[in-house]
Structure formats: C-alpha cells, structure tokens
C-alpha positions in Angstrom: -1.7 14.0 -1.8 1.3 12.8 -3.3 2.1 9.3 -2.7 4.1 6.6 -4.4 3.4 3.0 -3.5 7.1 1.8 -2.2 10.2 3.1 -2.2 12.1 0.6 -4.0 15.7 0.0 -4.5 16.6 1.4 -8.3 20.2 0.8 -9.7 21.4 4.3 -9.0 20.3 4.3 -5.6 23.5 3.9 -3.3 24.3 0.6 -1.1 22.5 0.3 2.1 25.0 0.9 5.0 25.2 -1.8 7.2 27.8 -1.1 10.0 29.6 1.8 10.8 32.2 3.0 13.5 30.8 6.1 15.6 31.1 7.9 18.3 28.3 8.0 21.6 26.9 11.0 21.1 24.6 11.2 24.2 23.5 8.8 26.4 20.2 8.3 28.6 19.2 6.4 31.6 16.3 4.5 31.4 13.8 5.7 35.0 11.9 2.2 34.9 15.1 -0.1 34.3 18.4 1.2 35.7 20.5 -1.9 33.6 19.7 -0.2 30.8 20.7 2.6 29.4 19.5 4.1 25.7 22.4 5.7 23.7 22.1 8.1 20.5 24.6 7.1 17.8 24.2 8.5 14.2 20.9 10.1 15.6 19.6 6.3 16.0 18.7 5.2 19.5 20.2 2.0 20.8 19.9 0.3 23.6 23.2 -0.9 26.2 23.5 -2.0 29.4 24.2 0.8 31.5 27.8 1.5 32.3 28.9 -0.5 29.3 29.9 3.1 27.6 29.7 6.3 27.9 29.4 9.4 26.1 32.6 10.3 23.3 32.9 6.2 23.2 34.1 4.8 20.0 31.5 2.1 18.6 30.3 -0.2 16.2 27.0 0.4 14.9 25.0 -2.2 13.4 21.7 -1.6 11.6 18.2 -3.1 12.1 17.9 -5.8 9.6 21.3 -7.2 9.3 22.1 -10.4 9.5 25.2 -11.6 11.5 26.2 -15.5 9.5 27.5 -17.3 12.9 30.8 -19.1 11.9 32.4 -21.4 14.6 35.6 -19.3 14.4 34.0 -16.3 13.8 34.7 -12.9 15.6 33.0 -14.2 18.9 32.1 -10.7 20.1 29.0 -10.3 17.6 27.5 -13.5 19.6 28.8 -13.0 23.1 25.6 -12.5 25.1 27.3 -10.1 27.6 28.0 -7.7 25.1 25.2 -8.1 22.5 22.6 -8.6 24.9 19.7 -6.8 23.2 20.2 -7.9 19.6 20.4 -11.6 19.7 17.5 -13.1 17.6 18.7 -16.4 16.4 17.3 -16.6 12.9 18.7 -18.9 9.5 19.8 -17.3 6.0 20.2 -18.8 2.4 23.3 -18.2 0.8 24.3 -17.9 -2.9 24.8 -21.2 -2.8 22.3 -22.8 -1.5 23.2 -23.8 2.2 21.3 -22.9 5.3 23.9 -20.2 7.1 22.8 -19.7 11.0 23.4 -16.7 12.9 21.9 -13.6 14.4 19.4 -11.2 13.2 19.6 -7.8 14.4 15.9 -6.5 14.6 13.7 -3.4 15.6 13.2 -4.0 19.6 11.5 -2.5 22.6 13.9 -2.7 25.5 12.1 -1.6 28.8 9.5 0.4 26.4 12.7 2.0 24.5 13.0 1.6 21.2 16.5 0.2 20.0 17.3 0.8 16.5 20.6 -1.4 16.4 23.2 -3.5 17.6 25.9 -0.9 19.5 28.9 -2.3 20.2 31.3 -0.3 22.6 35.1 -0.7 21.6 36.8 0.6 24.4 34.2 -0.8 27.0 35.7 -4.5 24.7 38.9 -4.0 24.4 39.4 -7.3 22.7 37.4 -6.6 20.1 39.5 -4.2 17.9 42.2 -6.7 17.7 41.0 -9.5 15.2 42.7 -11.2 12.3 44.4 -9.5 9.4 41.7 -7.8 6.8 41.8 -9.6 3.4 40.4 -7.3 1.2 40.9 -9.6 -1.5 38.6 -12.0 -0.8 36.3 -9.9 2.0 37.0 -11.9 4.9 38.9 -13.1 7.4 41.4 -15.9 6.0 41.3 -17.9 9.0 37.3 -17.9 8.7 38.0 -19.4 5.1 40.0 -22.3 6.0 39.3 -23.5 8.9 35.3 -23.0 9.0 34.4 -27.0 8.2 30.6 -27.7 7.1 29.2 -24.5 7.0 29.4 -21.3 4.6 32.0 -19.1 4.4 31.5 -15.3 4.2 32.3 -15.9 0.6 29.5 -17.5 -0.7 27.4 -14.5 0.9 29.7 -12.0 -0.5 29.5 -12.4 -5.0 31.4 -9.9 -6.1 35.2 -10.0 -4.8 35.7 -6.9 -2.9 38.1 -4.1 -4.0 41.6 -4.7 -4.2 43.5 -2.0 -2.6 47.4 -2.5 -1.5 47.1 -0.2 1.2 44.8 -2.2 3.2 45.8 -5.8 2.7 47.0 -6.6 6.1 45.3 -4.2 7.9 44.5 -5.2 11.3 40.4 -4.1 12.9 41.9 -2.1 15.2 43.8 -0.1 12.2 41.0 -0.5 9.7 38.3 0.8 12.3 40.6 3.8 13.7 41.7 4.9 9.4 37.5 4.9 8.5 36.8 8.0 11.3 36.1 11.1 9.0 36.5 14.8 10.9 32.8 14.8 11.5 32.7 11.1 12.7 31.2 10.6 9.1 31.6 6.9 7.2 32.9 7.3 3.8 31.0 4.6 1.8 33.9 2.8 1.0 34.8 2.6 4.3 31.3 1.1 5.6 32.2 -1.1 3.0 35.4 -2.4 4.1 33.7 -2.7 7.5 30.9 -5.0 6.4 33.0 -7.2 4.1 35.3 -8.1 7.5 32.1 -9.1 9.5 30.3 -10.3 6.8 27.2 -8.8 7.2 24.2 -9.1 5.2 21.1 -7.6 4.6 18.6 -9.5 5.7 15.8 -11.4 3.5 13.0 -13.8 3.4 11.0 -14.7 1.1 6.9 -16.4 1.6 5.6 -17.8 -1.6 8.2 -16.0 -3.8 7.8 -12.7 -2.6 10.1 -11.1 -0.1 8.5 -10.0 3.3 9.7 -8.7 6.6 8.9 -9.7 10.2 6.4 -7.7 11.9 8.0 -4.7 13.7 8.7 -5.1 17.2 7.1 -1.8 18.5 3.7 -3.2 16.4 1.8 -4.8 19.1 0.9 -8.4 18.0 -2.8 -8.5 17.0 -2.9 -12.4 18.2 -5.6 -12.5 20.9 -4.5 -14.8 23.7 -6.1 -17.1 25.5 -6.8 -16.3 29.3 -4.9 -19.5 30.4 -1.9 -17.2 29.3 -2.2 -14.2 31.4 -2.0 -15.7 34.9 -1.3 -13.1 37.4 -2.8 -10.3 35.0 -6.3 -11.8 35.6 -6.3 -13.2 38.8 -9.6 -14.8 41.3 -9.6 -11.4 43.2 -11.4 -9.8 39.2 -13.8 -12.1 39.1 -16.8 -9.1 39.3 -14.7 -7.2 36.8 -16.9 -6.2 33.7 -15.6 -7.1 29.7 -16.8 -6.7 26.6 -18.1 -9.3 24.4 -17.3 -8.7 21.3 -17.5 -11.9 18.4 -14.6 -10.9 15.5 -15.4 -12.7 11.7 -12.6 -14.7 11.4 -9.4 -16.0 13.4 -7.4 -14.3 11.4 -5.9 -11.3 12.9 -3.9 -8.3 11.2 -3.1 -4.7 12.0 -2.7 -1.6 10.2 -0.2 0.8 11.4 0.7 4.4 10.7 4.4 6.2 11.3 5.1 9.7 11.2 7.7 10.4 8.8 9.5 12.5 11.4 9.5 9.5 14.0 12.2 7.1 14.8 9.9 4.4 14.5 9.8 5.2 10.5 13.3 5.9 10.4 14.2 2.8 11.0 12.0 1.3 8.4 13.1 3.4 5.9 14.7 0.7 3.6 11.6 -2.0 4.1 10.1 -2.6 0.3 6.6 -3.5 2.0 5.5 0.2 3.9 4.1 2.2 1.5 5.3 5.5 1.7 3.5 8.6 1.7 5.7 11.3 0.5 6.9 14.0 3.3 4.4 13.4 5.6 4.8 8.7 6.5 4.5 4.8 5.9 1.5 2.8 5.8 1.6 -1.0 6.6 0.1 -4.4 7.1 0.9 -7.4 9.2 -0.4 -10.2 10.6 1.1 -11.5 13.5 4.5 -12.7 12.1 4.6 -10.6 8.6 5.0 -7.4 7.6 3.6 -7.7 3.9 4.0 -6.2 0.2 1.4 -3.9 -1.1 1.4 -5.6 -4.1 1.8 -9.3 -2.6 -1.2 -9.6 0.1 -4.7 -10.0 0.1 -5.2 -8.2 2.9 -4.1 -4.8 1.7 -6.9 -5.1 -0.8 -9.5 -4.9 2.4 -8.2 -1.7 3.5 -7.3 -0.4 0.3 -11.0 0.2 -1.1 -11.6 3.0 2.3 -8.4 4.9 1.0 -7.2 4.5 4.8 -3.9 5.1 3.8 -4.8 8.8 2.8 -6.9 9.3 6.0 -4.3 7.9 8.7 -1.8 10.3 6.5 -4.1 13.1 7.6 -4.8 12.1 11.3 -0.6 12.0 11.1 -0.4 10.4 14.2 1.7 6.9 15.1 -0.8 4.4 15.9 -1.6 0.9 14.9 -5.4 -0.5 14.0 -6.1 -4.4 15.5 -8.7 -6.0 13.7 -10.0 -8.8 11.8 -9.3 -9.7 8.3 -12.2 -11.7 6.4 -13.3 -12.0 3.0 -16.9 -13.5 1.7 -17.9 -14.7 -1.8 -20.9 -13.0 -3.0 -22.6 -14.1 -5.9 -25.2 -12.2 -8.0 -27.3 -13.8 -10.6 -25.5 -15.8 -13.2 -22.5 -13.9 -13.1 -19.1 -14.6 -11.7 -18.9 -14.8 -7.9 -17.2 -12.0 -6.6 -14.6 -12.0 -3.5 -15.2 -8.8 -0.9 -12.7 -8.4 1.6 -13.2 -6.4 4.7 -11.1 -5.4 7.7 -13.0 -5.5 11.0 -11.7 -3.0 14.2 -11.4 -4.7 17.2 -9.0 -1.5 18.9 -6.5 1.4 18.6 -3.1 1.9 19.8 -1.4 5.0 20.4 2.7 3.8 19.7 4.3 7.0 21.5 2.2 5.7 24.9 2.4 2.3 23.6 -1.1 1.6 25.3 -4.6 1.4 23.3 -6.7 3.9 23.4 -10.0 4.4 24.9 -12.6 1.5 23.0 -15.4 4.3 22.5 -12.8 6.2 21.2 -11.1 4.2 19.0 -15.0 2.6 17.7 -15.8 6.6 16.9 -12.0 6.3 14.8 -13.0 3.1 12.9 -16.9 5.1 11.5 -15.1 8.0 10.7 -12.6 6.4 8.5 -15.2 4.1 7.0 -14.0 1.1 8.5 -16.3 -2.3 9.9 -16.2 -2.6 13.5 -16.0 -5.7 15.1 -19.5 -6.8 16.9 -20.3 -6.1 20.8 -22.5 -8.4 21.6 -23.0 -7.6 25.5 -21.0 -7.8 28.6 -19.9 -10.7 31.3 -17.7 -10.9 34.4 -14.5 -13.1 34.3 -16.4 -15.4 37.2 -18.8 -16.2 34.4 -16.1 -16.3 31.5 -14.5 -19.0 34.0 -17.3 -21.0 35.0 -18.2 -21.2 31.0 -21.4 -19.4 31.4 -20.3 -16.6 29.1 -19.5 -18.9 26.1 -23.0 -20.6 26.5 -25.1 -17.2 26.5 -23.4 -15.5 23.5 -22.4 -18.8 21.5 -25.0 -18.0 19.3 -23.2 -14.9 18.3 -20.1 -16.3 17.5 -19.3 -16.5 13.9 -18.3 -20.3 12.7 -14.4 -20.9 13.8 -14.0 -17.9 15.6 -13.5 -17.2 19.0 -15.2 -14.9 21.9 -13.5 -12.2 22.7 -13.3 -10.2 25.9 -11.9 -6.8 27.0 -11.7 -4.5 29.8 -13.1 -1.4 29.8 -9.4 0.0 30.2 -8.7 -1.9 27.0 -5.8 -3.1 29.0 -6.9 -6.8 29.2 -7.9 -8.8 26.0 -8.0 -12.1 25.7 -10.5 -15.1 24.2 -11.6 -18.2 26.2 -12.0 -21.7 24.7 
C-alpha cells in the first residue's frame, strides 16, 4: 500500500489559510444540549450557541490551530467569552523576537460530543464587529495596535515579511475589507484570506519539545491517563460496591495511544496540515500521543514500539476511526558480550470506537490487539469496588504489579477505569 511518512510543507505548496469570511451553510441543533447548536461552514462543522446565527449568516471562520496574540487594545471580539465561547484555550507563543505573546488557541474540541472544527464568528449576530480600525496594509495591522500596545508584542514582530502594498486598500475599514473578499461562490481568494489574517494577526500555531515541533493531543482522542478513583465521585458511588472489575497490572506508568482516522472523516480533515500523523495515501492518518502530545514519526521513541507490527498498515486495512489505549515500555536486553539492546513494546489496555466515542467491548478489543500482533496488557483476576476500597484488592494482587506501576481496574462495560493508590 502506498504510503508516505508525513505530509510536509514543501516551498511550492500554498499558504495555509487561516481565517476566512463565509457564509452558514446549514445549521443543526444539538438533541442532548439545546444551547448549542453545530453549524457547517466551508464543509467544517463548528460549534455556536444556538440562536447566535442562522442559516445564509455572514461569518468569520477561524481554523483549528490558530493562534489569536491577545493585545490589550486588540479587536476585543476574538476574546469576548459570549461570543467565542467554545474556542477559548488560553495558551503562550514565541515571537520573532523573542518575547512571550499570550493569547488564545483555537483547538480541535468536542462540544456536547460534537466535534467543532473552528472558531465561527457570526457578523451580523455582532454587529460591532465589522466596524474596527482602518486596515494598514502596509505594515499588516491595525495602527492603533502599534502604538499604543505598551510591554507586549505587536502583530509586527509575528508578521516578518511586510505585507503587500496595495493603494486600493489602505484605509479600508473591516466592514469594507470583509464585504470586497466574498467571491460569487462564497470562495476566498488567497490574497484575500491574506489580507484577513494580517488584520487579526493570526498565526499558525507552534511548539516545540526538545527541538522538535509537536502538537497537542487531539481533543476527540480520549486521554489514555488512568485516573485515580478519588476522581470519579458520583460515577463510582457506595451503592457499586458488589460491582465486578478487572484487574489488570500495565508495565509501566507511562500511558500512550494509537489512533486511526479515516481519510473521508472530519476528524482527519481537520488534521490535515499536522507534520506528526502519518499519512496513508487515499485511504488515512496514523498517530501517537501520550496524554499531552501528539508526536513526530521521526522524533519519538514510542513510534518505534508500534512500528516493528506494521500497525499502521493493518489499522489502514480495518479503515475504521478508533484509538488503541495502552502502555508504552521498553526493556534492555542483553546477549552475551555484545551491545545491550533496547526493545520497545506497546501494551493494550482497550479500544475506542471515535464515531460512538465509547470503547469497545474488552474481549473484543483483547481479540483486536492478537490479531494485529500487539502485547496485551495482563488480567490478573477480578475484585469488587468494596474490596478496592477497603485495600484488600491492592494486597492480593500486589504481587502482580510491575515495580512503579499502578493496579488497574475496569468494568465489564469498559465504561469505568480507574487505578487505586
């Protein structure tokens, strides 16, 4: 199967669009959460609080992994939190310079099990927000941003490049720039999306962990962190206490999951510029993360435990969007006099299934794990939360437990997981 390992950036390949003005195409009310309401704009779903727009709305679209620079006199309706009230992870950029810029991340969500693909701004549900400062195309940013902002970047030192000159739209208000960019189809001309952009000063967002850039694990990949049962009060309650788990004792602490995304999916789409996926051609995107990370093939050592069972080439066949919880641990092994060697494994613990966005049946999921050729994490025998509680679990199984790792327990509905200290 063809396959090419990421799909990079190249010097011919065009800017990423940031921001763009559309129109609503459709809108849909969300049956478990009637504040919210899941629109369709550029055929990217985004959440909005329901009567906030409606369908044929003008708006401003902002992509997943843009980051808003927060300027004291900046345009205030990017931060207000009744208007962007889906989209506001607070999150800290270097500039060109140097300095630490603040501001707001816009990021991959689930919103009342929806997924929301951008920041959608309505402008005739805001009327205030068309009508900003005159557009310096000069310098690519509003002039009062430049000399008033004290003691914190300007859009400037974001920007490098001054932005094209053009004496048609020197003083062109937002309202005018915004309402001159919508092509017959509703289509943004790439110079447009430009122009847009360099007004907000948007950036793509970046960060880097020893040198190499990563991206934050995707919102709609469940976090592989086990929790502690202390944390899910009212989910396990006194009235379980017969209730059955698992035992099962993982190899490490260290968690990680592998997912899988059909290329068809919006959960791929909207990945599609992420360096760290690898990319199977016409058919999806592999990854890894741990419970913050979503890391290069190239950079971590924990694609190298999955690499070695060619999982990538046997979730491309299952072609379904799911991510594998596990364990990652590595042993050195040595063999006579020569040089120790470092194996690295991935251990199953489970198996979600993204599109119900609950895991799968563990016998199910266990069968998965053998016929891909994966290690399975150990069951070790079973125990009811009254004995979990009481500590009676930990002291008939501590023997199993590997050295710094925990106990961990599920429900035979895979719905309840947790460890116990």
């Amino acid at each position: 199967m063809p396959s090419v390992p990421n799909d990079r950036s190249s010097p011919t390949k065009a800017p990423r669009v940031l921001a763009q003005l559309c129109r609503i195409d459709e809108l849909k009310p969300v049956a478990n959460d009637p504040t919210v309401s899941i629109s369709t704009v550029l055929n990217v779903p985004c959440a909005v609080a329901t009567d906030s727009v409606k369908p044929g709305d003008l708006a401003l679209y902002t992509a997943v992994d843009t980051f808003i620079p927060h300027h004291p006199n900046g345009l205030s309706f990017l931060y207000d939190g009744q208007i962007n009230r889906y989209h506001r992870d607070e999150a800290a950029m270097v500039d060109i310079l140097g300095h630490l810029v603040k501001g707001v991340r816009v990021k991959p969500i689930l919103v009342s099990g929806h997924l929301s693909a951008g920041l959608l701004i309505g402008i005739n549900a805001h009327p205030s927000v068309p009508d900003g400062p005159a557009l310096n195309t000069e310098i690519g940013l509003c002039p009062r941003l430049n000399s008033e902002t004290v003691g914190c970047s300007t859009p400037s030192t974001f920007s490098g490049p001054l932005a094209e000159k053009s004496p048609d739209m020197m003083s062109l208000s937002l309202k005018q720039a915004f309402g001159g960019v919508v092509a017959p189809h509703l289509a943004m001309t790439p110079k447009a999306s430009s122009l847009i952009t360099n007004f907000l000063d948007l950036q793509q967002w970046k960060q880097t962990v020893a040198g190499e850039i990563v991206w934050d694990r995707p919102d709609f990949i469940p976090d592989p962190t086990v929790k502690d049962v202390k944390s899910l009060t009212g989910l396990v309650s006194n009235s379980n206490n017969q209730v059955k788990y698992r035992v099962t004792t993982p190899p490490s602490d260290s968690c990680m999951t592998v997912y899988f995304l059909r290329e068809d999916s919006q959960l791929a789409k909207c990945l599609t510029h992420r360096e760290t996926s690898r990319l199977l051609e016409r058919v999806g995107r592999v990854g890894v993360c741990t419970d913050r990370f979503d890391f290069q093939e190239m950079f971590s050592n924990v694609w190298a435990s999955i690499m070695k069972t060619n999982l990538s080439e046997k979730l491309a066949a299952f072609n379904k969007n799911l991510a594998i919880e596990g364990f990652y641990a590595s042993q050195t092994i040595t063999t006579g006099r020569g040089t120790p060697k470092v194996v690295r494994d991935f251990y199953v613990s489970g198996i979600w299934n993204l599109d119900a966005q609950a895991r799968v049946r563990f016998e199910v999921a266990m069968q998965k794990a053998k016929e891909w050729g994966l290690q399975l994490v150990p069951v070790v025998g079973v125990s009811t939360l009254a004995d979990i509680r009481s500590g009676r679990a930990k002291a008939a199984y501590q023997r199993c437990q590997q050295k710094g790792s925990p106990l961990v327990f599920r429900s035979s509905d895979e719905k309840v997981v947790f460890s116990h200290q």
